[in-house]
C-alpha distance (Angstrom), angle and dihedral (degrees) to the residues before:
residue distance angle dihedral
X1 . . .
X2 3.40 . .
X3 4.72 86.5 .
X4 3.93 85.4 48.9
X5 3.78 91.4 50.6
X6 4.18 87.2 48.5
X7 3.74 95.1 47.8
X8 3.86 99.5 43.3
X9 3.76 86.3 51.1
X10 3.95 84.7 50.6
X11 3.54 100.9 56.3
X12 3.97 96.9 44.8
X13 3.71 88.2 53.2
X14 3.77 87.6 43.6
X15 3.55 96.4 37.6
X16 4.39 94.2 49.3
X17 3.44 100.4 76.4
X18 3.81 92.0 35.5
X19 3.80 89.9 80.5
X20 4.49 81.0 63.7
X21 3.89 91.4 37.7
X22 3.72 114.1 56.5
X23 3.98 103.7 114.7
X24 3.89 109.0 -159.6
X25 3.98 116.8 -161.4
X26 3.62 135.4 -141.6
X27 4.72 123.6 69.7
X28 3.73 92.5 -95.8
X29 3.80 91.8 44.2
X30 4.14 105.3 111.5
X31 3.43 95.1 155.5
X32 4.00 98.3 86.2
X33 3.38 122.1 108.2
X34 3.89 124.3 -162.8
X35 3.91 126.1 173.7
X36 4.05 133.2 -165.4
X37 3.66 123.9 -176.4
X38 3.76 123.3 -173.0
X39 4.33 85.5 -13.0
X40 3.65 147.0 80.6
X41 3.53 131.3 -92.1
X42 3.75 127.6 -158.6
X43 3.62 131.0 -179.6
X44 3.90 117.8 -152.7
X45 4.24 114.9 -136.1
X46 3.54 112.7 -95.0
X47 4.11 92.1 24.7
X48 4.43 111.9 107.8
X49 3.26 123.6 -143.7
X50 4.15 132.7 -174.5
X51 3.41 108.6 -151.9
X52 4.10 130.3 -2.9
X53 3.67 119.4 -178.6
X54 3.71 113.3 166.9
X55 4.14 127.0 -165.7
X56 3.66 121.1 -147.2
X57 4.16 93.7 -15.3
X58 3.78 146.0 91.2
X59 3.75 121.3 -92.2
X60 3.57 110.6 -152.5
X61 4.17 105.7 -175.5
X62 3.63 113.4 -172.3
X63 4.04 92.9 152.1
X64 4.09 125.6 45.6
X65 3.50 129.9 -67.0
X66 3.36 136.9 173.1
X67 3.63 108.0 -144.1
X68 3.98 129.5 3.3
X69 3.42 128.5 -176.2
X70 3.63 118.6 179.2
X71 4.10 119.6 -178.7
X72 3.96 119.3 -179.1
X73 3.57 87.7 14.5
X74 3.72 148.7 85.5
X75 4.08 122.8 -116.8
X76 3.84 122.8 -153.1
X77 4.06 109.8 -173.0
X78 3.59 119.0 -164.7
X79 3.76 101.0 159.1
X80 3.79 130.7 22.3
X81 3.77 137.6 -18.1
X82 3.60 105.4 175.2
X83 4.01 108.6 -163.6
X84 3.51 109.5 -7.5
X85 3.82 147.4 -3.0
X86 3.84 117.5 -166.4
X87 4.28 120.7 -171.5
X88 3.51 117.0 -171.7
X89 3.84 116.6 -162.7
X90 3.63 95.8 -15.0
X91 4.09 141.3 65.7
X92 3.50 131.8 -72.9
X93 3.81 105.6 -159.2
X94 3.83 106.9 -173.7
X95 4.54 111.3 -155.1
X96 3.31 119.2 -127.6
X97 4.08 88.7 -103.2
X98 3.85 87.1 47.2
X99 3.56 119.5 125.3
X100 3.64 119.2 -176.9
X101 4.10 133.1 170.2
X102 3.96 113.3 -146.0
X103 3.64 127.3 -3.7
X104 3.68 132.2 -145.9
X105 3.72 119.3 -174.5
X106 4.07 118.8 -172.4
X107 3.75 107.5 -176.3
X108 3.76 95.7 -23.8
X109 3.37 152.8 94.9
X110 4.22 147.9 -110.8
X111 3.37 129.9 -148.6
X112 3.81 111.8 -170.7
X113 3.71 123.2 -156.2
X114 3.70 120.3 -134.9
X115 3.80 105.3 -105.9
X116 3.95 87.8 28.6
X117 4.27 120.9 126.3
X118 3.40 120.9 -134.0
X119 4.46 104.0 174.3
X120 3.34 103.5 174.9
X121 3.85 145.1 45.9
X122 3.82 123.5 -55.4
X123 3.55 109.2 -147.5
X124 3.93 118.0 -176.6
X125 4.36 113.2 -157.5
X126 4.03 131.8 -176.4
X127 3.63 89.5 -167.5
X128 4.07 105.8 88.3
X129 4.29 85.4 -162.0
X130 3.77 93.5 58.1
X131 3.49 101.9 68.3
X132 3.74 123.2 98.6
X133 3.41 93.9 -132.8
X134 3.87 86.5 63.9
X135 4.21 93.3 84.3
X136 3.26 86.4 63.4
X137 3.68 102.0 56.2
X138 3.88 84.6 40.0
X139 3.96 92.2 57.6
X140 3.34 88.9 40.8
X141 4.09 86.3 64.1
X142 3.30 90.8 39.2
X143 3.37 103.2 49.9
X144 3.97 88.7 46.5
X145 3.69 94.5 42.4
X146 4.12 89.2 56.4
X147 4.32 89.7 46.7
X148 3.97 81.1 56.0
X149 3.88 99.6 45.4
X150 4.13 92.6 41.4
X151 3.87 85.8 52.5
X152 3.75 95.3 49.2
X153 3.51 97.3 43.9
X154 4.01 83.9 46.7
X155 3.92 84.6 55.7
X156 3.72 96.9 45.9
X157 3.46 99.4 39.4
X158 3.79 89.1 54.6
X159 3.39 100.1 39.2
X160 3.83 103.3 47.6
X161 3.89 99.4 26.5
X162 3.31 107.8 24.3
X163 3.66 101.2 145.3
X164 3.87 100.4 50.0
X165 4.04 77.3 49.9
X166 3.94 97.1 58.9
X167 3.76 88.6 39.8
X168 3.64 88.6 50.3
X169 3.94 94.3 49.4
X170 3.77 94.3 45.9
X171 3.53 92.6 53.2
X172 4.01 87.5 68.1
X173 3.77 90.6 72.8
X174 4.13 104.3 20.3
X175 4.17 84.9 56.4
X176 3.76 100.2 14.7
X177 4.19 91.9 156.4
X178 4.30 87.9 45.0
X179 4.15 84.4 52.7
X180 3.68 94.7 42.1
X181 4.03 85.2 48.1
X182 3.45 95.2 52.3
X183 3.52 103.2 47.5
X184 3.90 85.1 54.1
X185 3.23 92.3 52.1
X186 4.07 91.4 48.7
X187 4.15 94.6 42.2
X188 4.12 89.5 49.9
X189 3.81 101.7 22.9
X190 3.78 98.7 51.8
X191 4.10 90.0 52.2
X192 3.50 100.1 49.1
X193 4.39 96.7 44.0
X194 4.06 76.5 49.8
X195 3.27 93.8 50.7
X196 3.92 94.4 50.0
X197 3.62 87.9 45.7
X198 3.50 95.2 69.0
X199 3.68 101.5 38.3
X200 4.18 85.6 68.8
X201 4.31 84.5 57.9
X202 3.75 81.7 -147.3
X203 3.63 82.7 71.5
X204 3.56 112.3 58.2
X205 3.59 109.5 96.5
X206 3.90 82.1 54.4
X207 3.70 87.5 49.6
X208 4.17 90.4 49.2
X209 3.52 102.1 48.0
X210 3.86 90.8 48.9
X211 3.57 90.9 50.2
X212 3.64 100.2 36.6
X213 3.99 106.0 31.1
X214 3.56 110.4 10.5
X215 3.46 102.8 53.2
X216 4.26 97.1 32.7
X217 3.94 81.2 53.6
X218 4.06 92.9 52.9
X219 3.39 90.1 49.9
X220 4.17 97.8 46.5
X221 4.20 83.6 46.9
X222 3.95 84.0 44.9
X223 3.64 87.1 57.4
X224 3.42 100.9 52.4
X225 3.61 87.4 44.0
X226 4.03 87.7 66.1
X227 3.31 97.2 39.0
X228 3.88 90.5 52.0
X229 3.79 87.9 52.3
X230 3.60 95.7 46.7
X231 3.70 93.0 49.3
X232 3.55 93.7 57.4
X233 4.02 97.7 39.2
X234 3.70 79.2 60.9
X235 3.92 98.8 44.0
X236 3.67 86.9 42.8
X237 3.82 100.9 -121.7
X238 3.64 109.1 109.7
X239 3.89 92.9 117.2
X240 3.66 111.4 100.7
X241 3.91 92.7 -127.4
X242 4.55 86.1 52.3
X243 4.00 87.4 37.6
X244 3.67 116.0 120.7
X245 4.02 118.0 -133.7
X246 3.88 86.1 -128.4
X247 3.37 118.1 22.2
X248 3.45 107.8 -164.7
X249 3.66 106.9 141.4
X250 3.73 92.4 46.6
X251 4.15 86.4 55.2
X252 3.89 92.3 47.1
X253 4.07 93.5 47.1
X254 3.74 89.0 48.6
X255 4.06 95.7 44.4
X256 4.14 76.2 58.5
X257 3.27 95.4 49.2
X258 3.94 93.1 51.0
X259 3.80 96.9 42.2
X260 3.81 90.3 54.3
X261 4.12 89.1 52.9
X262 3.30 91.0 48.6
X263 3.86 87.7 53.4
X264 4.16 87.2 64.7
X265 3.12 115.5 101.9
X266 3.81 123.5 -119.5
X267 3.69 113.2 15.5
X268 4.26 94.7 12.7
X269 3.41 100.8 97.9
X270 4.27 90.6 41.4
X271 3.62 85.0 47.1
X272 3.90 94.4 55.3
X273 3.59 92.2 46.8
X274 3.49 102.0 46.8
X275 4.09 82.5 52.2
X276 3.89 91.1 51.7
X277 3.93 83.1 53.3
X278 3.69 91.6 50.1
X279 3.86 84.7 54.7
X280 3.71 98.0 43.3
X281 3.76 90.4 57.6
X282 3.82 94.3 48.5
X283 3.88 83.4 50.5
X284 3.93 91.3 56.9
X285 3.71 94.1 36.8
X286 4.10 84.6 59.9
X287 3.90 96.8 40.1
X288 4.09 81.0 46.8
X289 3.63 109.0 43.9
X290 4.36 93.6 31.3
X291 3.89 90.3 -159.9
X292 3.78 110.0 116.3
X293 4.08 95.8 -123.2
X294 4.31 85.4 -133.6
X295 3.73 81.5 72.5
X296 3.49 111.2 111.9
X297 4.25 127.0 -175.6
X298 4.35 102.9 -112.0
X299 3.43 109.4 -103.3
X300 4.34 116.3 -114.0
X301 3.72 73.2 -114.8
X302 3.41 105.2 63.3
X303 3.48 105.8 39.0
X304 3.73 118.0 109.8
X305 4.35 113.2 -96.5
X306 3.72 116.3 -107.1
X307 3.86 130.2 -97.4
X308 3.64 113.6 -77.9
X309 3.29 104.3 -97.8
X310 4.17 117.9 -116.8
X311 3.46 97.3 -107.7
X312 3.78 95.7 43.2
X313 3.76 83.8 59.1
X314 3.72 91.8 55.6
């Protein structure tokens, strides 16, 4: 238990900054991602990258990119940026074989090389928020920020209700139409009593917190509703006589599980939702119905014989 705990733990922390890290290949490829905190980054000539936004470090870019963003750090450019470059509160120094697209400067400074290419516009901003670069440094938080929450919530849940949470996660394949049905319900049910809720005016901090916590939190508990069920599919102990009281390893192997779908491109990240809303409806279907669904009527069978009757005894 105690290895299975370790390596779940592994791959979320391994797994995290994955979502920043993934490096696709190829000039037209813009769908690479690569991350550095508190380090340099330096692309080789003749290697591709998508993406590059690097956090209190140097970017030195000798191949093609992209996009860069660098912020707390300086940028040198001797091959290819292919949109845009953005430096925040450092300098951009473009090489004489430099060739970059669109520039945005926010408290820096370029230094072009004679012979260099600059296409595009140079803007120059005081405002760190108004960059472009900036949504990318936001989803990065974001993104982070929702790894952390899901894997708290995993801990909690498991930890502090871990029996309504295996309950919950075997309903999703003992009533797998009730779960689906509930989750419908929730995804088109919650909108539209929202929705009514702030046509009255009176209504709309109702209508808001339904929209904007109730339903959000559903779907995080949904999630770790899945991933609790996958985790023990895997670990084989999603019987209710296997079933641990807590199952907290089983929840942290399955968040891994989901975070690395989610990291395929394409259909991943739909695939990992429509899972958590698999889970969320199981959830409801359990906080609905009450019964535990490994409940089962006693059989005639079983039940314990009558009292001999007086006569009998005579």
């Amino acid at each position: 238990m105690r290895r299975i705990l370790l390596l779940s733990m592994v791959l979320l922390v391994a797994l995290a900054p994955s979502t920043a890290m993934a490096q696709g290949s190829g000039e037209d490829d813009g769908a690479g991602f690569t991350l550095r905190i508190d380090a340099d980054f330096t692309l080789d000539a003749g290697e591709s990258a998508g993406t590059v936004v690097v956090i209190a470090g140097d970017a030195v870019i000798d191949g093609s990119v992209r996009d860069l963003v660098v912020i707390n750090g300086n940028a040198l450019v001797t091959g290819r940026v292919r949109q845009q470059v953005t430096v925040v509160r450092g300098t951009l120094t473009v090489a004489r074989s430099g060739d970059v697209d669109d520039v945005v400067l926010v408290r820096s400074e370029m230094v072009r090389e004679a012979g260099s290419a600059v296409r595009g516009e140079i803007q120059e901003k005081d405002t760190a928020w108004l960059y472009p670069g900036a949504a990318i440094v936001l989803g990065l938080i974001f993104v982070g920020g929702a790894i952390v929450i899901a894997i708290v919530t995993g801990l909690g849940f498991a930890r502090f209700g871990g029996r309504q949470l295996g309950e919950a996660a075997a309903s999703m394949t003992a009533k797998p139409g009730q779960s689906v049905g509930f989750a419908i319900a929730v995804l088109v049910g919650g909108p539209v009593v929202a929705a009514l809720a702030i046509a009255t005016v009176i209504g709309i901090p109702v209508g808001l917190t339904i929209l904007l916590v109730a339903v959000p939190a559903l779907l995080l508990l949904g999630a770790v509703v899945a991933a609790s069920w996958l985790g023990l599919l895997i670990l084989g102990r999603l019987d209710a006589k296997d079933r641990p009281v807590r199952p907290v390893a089983a929840t942290l192997l399955g968040l891994a599980i989901m975070l690395a779908v989610m990291l395929v491109p394409g259909l991943g990240f739909l695939a990992a939702m429509l899972f958590a809303l698999w889970g969320m409806g199981a959830l409801v279907y359990r906080v609905v119905v009450g019964a535990p669904v490994d409940s089962a009527p006693v059989k005639a069978s079983d039940a314990a014989p009558p009292p001999p009757s007086p006569d009998a005894a005579s």
